[in-house]
C-alpha positions in Angstrom: -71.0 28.3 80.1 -68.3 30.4 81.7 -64.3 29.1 81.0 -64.2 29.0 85.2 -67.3 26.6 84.6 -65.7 24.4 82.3 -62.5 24.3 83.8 -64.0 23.3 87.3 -66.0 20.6 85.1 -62.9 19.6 83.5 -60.7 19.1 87.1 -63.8 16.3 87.7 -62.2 14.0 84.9 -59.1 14.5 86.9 -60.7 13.3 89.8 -62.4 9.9 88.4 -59.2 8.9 86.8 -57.4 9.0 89.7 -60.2 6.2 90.8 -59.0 3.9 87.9 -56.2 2.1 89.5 -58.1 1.3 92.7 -61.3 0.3 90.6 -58.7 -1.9 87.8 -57.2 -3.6 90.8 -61.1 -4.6 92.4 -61.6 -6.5 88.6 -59.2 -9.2 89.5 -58.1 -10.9 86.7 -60.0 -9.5 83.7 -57.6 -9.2 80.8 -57.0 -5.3 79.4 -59.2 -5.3 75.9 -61.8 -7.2 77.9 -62.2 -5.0 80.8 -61.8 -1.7 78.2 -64.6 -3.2 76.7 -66.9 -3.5 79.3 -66.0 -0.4 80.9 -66.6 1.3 77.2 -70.2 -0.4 76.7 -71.0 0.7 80.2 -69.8 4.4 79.3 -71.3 4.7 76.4 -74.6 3.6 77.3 -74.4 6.3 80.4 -74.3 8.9 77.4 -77.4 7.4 75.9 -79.2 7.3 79.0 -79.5 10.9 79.0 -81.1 11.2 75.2 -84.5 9.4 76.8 -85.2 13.1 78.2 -83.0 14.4 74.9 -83.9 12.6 72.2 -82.3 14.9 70.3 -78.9 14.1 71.8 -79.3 10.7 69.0 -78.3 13.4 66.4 -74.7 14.5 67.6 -73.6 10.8 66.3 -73.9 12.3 62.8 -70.7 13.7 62.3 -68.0 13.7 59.5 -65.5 10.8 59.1 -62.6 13.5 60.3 -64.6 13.9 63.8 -65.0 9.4 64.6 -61.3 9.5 63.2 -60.9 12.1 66.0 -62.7 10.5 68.9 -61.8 7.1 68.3 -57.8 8.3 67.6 -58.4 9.2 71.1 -60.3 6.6 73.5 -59.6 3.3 71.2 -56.1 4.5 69.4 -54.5 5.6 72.6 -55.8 2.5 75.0 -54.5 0.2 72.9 -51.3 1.9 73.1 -51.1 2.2 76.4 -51.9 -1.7 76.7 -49.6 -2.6 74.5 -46.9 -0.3 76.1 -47.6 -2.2 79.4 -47.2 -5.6 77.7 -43.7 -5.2 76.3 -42.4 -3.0 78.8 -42.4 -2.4 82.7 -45.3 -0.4 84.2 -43.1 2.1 85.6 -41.1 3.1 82.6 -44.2 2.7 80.5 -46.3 4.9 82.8 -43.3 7.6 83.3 -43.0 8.0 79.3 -47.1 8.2 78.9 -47.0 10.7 81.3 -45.9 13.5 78.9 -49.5 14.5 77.8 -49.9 16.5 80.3 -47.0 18.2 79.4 -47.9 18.0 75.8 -51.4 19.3 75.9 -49.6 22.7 77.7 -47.7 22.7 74.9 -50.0 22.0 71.8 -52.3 24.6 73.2 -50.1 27.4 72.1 -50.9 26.3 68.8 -54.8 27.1 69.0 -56.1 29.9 67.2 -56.2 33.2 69.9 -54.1 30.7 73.0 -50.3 31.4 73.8 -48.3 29.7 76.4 -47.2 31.3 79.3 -43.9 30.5 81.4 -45.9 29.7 84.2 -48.1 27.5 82.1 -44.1 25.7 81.5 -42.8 25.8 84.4 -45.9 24.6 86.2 -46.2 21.3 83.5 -42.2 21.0 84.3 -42.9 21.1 87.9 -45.8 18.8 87.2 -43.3 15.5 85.3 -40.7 16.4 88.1 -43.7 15.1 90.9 -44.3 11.9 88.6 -40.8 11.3 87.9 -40.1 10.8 92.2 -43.2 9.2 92.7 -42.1 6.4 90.2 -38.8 6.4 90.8 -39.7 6.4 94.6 -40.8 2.4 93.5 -37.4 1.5 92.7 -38.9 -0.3 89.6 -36.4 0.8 86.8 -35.4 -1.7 84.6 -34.9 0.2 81.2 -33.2 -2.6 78.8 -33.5 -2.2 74.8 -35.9 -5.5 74.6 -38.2 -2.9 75.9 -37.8 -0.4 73.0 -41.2 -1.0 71.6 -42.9 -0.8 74.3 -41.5 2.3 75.4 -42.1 3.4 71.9 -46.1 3.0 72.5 -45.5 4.5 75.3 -44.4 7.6 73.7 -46.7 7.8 70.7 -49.7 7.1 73.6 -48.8 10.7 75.0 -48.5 12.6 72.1 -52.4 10.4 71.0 -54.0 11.7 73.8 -52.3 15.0 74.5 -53.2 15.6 70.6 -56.9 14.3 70.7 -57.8 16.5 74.5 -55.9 19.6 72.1 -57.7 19.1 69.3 -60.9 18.9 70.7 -61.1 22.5 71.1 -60.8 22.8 67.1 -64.0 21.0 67.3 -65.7 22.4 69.6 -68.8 22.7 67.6 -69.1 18.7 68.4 -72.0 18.4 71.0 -70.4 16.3 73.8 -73.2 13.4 73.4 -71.0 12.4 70.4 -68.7 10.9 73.3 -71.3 8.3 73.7 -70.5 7.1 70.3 -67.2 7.1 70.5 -67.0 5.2 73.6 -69.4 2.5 72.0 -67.2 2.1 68.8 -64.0 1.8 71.3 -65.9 -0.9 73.0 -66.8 -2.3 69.5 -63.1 -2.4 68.6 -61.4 -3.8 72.3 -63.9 -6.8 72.2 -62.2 -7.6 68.4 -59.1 -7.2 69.5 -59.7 -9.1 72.8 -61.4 -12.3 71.1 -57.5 -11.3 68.6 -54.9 -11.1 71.4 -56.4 -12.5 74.9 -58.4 -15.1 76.9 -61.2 -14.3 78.3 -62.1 -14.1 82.1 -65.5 -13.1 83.7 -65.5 -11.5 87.3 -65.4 -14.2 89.8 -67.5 -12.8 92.4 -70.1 -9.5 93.0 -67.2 -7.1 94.0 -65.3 -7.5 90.9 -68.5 -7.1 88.4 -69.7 -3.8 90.7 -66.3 -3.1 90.0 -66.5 -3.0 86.4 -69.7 -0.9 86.6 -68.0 1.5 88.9 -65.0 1.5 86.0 -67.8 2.2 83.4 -69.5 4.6 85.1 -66.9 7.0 86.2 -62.9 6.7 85.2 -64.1 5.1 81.8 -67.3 7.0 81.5 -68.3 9.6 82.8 -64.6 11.0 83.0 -64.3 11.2 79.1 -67.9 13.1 79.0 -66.7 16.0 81.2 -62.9 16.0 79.6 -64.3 16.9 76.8 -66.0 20.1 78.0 -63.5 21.0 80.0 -61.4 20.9 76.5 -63.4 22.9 74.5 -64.7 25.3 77.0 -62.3 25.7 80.1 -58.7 26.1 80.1 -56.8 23.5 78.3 -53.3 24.4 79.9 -54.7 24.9 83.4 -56.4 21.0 82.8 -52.7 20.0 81.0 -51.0 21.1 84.4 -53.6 19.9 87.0 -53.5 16.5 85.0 -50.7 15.4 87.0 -52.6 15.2 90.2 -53.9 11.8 88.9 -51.3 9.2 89.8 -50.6 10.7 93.0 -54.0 11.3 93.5 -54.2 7.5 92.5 -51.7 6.4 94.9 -52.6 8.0 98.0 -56.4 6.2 97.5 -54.2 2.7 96.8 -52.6 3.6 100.2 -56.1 4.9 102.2 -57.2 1.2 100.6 -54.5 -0.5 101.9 -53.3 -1.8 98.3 -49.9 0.4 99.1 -47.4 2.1 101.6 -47.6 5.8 102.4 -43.7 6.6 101.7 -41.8 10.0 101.9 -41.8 10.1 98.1 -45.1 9.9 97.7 -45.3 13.3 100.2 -42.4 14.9 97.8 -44.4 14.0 94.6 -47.3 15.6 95.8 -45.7 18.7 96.8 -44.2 18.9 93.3 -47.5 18.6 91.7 -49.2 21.3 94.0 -46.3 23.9 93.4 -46.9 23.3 90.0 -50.5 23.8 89.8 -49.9 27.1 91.7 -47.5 28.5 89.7 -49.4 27.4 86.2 -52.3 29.5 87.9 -50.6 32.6 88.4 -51.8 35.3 86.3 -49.1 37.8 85.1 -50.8 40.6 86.7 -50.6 38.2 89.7 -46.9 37.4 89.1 -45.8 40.9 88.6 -47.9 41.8 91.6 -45.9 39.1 94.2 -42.7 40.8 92.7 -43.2 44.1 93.6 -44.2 43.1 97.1 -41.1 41.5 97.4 -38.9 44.3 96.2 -40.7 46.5 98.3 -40.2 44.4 101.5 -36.5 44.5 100.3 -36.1 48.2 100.6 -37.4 48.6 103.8 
């Protein structure tokens, strides 16, 4: 598999996340550890649909203790940050301050053996925040108060969780993919406990809510983890960092094309942001040094 490959691979996880808000908001009333845990058993039995024409795909869930600590560090360790981020703190500030992974996975990749970060690569991740940034602001939901501090705080250490587990997933990249299926099965394993811990349980109400959940399972909480993790180990993890911020305004615009939101004039700016961004992060120096000289040369005549 060619790094173009992977990468294009990659950019699909991008795509089904951006899904996860318009699916979420189809589940009704489902508290969080519930629904991740539905959406989890339904991912990971996607993965094990695949070993009844692979049976050999059964052996990739034999891996060392450091690998689960890995994968389940990532899916589990980082939703129930996340969750718990949104519980004791607004969704805007939460989701601003978990926005950083993107911008952290650019970074951490320039600590990979044989990777170095570009200024491109920055500026484009930079660009990247400064699209989220309006697009929440744009909400006029600020309401940053120090009762908030710890859930800002999981906030926080949610980024660096999953910017560190999608960077160190290329250290592992000897890991066949099918071990995803167990680590989405464990993650399910653990939300249910801490649902039948912290919450109530509801059931979907009606047909639309539990296709729904299968659509959840299946894609944004599926499928989307399956081909993040190629596109990690095989494409190019700060191209992926960069494009990552696509999702919430990717998310947004399918919220308004649902009629669940307002198209505003922020939401335009944000996604201007976030394409200038990915265009400069894909600029190759050769590229770069190429658009300079054509400018200088234009100058001088």
């Amino acid at each position: 598999m060619t790094t173009r490959t992977a990468t294009t691979i990659g950019l699909t996880a991008i795509l089904l996340w951006s899904l996860l808000a318009l699916f979420t908001a189809a589940t009704g009333t489902i508290p969080p550890f519930q629904l991740n845990a539905m959406c989890f058993l339904v991912g990971g039995l996607v993965g094990m649909a695949s070993w009844i024409a692979r049976p050999e795909g059964v052996k990739a869930l034999k891996q060392k203790p450091v690998v689960w600590a890995l994968g389940l560090g990532g899916l589990f360790g980082y939703h129930a940050l996340y969750f718990a981020a949104l519980r004791w703190a607004p969704p805007a500030e939460s989701g601003l301050i978990n926005y950083l992974w993107p911008l952290l996975i650019v970074l951490f990749s320039s600590l990979l053996p044989g990777e170095h970060l570009r200024r491109a690569h920055l500026v484009g991740a930079l660009l990247g925040f400064a699209g989220v940034i309006v697009l929440i602001a744009g909400r006029g939901a600020f309401d940053a108060r120090s009762e908030y501090l710890p859930g800002y705080l999981c906030a926080f250490v949610a980024a660096f969780v999953w910017g560190g587990y999608s960077v160190l997933s290329r250290r592992f990249g000897q890991v066949p993919t099918d071990a995803v299926a167990g680590f989405c099965l464990a993650t399910s394993l653990l939300s249910w406990i801490c649902h039948l811990a912290f919450e109530t349980t509801v059931w979907p109400e009606n047909t639309t809510q539990w296709l729904a959940v299968l659509a959840l399972g299946l894609g944004p909480v599926g499928a989307a983890f399956y081909v993040w993790d190629i596109g990690m180990k095989r494409g190019d993890i700060r191209l992926l960092g960069v494009a990552s911020y696509a999702t919430p305004v990717l998310s947004t615009l399918l919220l308004v094309l649902a009629g669940y939101a307002e198209p505003t004039l922020t939401l335009a700016l944000s996604c201007g942001l976030i394409v200038a961004g990915a265009l400069v992060a894909t600029l190759t120096p050769k590229a770069f040094s190429g658009e300079v000289a054509s400018v200088r040369r234009k100058r001088m005549r």
